[in-house]
N, C-alpha and C positions, 0 to 999 in steps of 0.2 A: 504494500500500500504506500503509496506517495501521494503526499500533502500537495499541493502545490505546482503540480504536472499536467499542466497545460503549456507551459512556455519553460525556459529559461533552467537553470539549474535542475528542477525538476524531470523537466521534458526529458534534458539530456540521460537524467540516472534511468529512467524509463524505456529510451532507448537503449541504452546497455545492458540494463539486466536481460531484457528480450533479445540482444542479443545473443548473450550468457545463455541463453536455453531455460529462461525462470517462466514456465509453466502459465504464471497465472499472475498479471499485473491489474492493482486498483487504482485508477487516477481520482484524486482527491481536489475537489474544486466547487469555487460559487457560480462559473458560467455553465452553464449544460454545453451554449455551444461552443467557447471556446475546449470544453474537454472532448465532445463530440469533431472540433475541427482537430485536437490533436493527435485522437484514438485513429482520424483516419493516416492522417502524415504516420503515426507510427506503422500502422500496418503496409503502409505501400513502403516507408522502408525495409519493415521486417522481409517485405518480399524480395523487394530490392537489394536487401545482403544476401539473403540464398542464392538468388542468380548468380549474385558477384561470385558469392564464396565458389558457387558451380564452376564459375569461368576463370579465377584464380585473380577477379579483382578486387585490385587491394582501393582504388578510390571508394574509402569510405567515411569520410573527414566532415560532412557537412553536420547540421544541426540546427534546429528550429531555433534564435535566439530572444528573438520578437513574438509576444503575445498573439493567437488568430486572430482575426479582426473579423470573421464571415463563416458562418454557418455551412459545413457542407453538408448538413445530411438534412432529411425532410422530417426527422421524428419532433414529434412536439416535444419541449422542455417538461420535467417531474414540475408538480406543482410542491410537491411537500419534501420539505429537506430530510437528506438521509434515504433516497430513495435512488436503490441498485438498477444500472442499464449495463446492461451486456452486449453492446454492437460487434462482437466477435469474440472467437473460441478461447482468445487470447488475452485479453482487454476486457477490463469494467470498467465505468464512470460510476462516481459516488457523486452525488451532487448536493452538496453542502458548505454553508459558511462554520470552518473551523474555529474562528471567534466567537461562535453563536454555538457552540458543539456540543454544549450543555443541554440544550431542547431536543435535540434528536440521538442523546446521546446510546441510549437503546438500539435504533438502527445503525449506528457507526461500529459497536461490539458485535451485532450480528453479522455486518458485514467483515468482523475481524476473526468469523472463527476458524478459520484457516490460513490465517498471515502469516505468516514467520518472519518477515522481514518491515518495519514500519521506518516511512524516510520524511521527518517532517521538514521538509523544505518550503512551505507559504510563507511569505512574510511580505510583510511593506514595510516604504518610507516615503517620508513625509521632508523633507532636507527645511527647515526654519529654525533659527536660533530660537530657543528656549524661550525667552519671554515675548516671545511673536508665537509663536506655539496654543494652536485653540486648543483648550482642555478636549473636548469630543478627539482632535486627534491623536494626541498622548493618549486617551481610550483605547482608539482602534489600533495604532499599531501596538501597545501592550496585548490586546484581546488577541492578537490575529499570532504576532510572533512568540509568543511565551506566551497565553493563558492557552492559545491554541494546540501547542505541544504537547503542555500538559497534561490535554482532555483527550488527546489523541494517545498518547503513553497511557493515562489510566483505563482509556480503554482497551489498548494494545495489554497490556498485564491483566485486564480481569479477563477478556477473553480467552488468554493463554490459560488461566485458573479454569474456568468451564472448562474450556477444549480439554484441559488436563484430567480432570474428575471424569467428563465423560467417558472420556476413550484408555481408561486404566485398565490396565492388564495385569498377569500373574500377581506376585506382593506387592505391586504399586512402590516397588523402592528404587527400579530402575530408571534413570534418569532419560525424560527427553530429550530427541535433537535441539540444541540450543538455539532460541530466537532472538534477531538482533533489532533496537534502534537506534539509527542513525540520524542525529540531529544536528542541520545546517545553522550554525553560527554568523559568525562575521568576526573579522579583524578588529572592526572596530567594538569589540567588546574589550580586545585587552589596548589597544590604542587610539586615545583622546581626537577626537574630530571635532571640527564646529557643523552647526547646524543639523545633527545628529542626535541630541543626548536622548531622546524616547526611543529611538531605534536602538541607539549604542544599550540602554541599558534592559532592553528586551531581549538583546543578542545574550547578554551577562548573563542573564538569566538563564538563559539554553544550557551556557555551560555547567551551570548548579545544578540544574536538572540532571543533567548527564553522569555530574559525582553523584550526588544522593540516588538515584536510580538504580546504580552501578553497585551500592554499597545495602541500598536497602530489599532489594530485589535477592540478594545475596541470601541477606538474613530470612525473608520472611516468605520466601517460596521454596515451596517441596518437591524436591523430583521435576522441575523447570528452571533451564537457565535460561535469563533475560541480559545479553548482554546492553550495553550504553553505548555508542560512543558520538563522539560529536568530529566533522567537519569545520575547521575556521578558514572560509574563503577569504582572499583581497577582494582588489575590484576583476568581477568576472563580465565578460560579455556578454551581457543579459538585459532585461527592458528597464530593469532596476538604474540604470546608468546609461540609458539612453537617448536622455534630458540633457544631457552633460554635452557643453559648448568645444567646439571645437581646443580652443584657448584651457580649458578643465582639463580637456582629458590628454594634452601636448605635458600639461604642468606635471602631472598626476602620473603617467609615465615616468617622466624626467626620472620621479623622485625612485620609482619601483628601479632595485637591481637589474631586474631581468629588461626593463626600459619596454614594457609590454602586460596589456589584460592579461587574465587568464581568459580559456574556453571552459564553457560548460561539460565540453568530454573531460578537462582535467578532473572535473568532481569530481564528475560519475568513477572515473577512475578510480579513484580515493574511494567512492562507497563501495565499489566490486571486494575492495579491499577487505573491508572492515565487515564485511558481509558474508564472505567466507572465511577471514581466518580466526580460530576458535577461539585464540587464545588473546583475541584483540577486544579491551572490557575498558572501559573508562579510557580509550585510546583517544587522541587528542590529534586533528593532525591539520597543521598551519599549510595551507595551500595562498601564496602571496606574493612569487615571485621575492621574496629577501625583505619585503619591508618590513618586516616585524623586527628584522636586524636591526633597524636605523631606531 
């Protein structure tokens, strides 16, 4: 299940895992149709890599980095949040505001009783210095990128608790295949920005989650491991930073080592990572191109 995979960060982990051979992907979103315009892009690439892979090509580099903007398909939108569409054998839409994840939070556990893998990547920004800053927005981007997490982790672990109690076998002592979440940060949780600080301190927040989850999940689940781990991007190539002035984003290089964004493939990369290896629990991993050095 992915948060926030309709466009950008998301999209990209989306396409990776699918291309990994993960069975069964949930895209997590408030637009139907932007998740409907990206269930279809995914699928015409999944198709589009088996050819390649058939024909030994390797041109595989592109990636959705811009939000849809146009409906491709003809289904009408779920009227009621939390409500599962399956437009292929491959691909769900979950269509819900994860800020709001509380009201439907019933339907987001049921749609989690076979996850193993939860990637909360939604988030917004709002870019205004703090005292220009409308209270309602400080709301929504806390609601969306940390209260949204949350509601998607506690439902990611109580359904791992059901699924657990259902499907027990012989003495119930033998441990399950371990499930992991992966939560997208930001750089600027550990480094100071202007016009930033409700975002900067929502990202903070990701990371806390990620220890205490890591450390509580430990203690108080039986025969299920839940691993944590978090992702801390720079600035990546995504619609989050697509606002940004030519003159912004010349400076903004300058300052990065690498003197270059990241791509959205570099996450995903980073989550394949931390999604298969077993032994990765409260793993931390700076994707920044060097800035964090300076």
């Amino acid at each position: 299940m992915i948060t926030g995979g309709s466009s950008g960060i998301g999209f990209a982990v989306a396409d990776r895992f699918l291309q990994e051979g993960a069975s069964q992907i949930i895209l997590v979103g408030r637009s139907y149709e932007r998740l409907q315009s990206a269930a279809t892009q995914l699928e015409s690439r999944a198709l589009g890599h088996a050819t390649a892979t058939r024909l030994a090509d390797e041109d595989t580099d592109g990636v959705a980095t811009r939000a849809p903007e146009e409906d491709q398909t003809q289904n009408s939108a779920p009227s009621t949040p939390g409500t599962l569409v399956k437009p292929s054998d491959r691909i769900s839409l979950l269509v819900g505001d994860v800020s709001d994840a509380a009201v439907w939070t019933r339907e987001l556990e049921s749609a989690m009783q076979n996850v193993s893998i939860l990637v909360n990547a939604a988030g917004i920004s709002i870019s205004t210095v703090l005292p220009r800053t409308d209270p309602s927005d400080i709301t929504q981007i806390l609601r969306t990128n940390l209260e949204g997490s949350l509601l998607t982790s506690r439902a990611f672990v109580r359904a791992s608790i059901r699924n657990r109690m259902k499907n027990r076998t012989g003495d119930g002592l033998t441990p399950s295949p371990s499930k992991c979440i992966i939560n997208v940060s930001s750089l600027l949780a550990l480094k100071g920005g202007t016009g930033t600080v409700p975002y900067a301190a929502s990202k903070a927040g990701i990371l806390g989650l990620t220890r205490s989850l890591t450390v509580e999940a430990a203690k108080t689940l039986r025969n299920q491991v839940i691993r944590s781990n978090a992702i801390v991007p720079g600035y990546i190539e995504t619609p989050m930073i697509a606002d940004f002035s030519q003159a912004e984003n010349d400076k903004l290089k300058n300052e990065i080592p690498l003197r270059r964004f990241g791509q959205p493939q570099e996450v995903a990369d980073a989550a394949v990572f931390l999604a298969e290896n077993e032994y990765a629990n409260n793993c931390v991993i700076n994707l920044d191109g060097g800035l964090s050095a300076l």
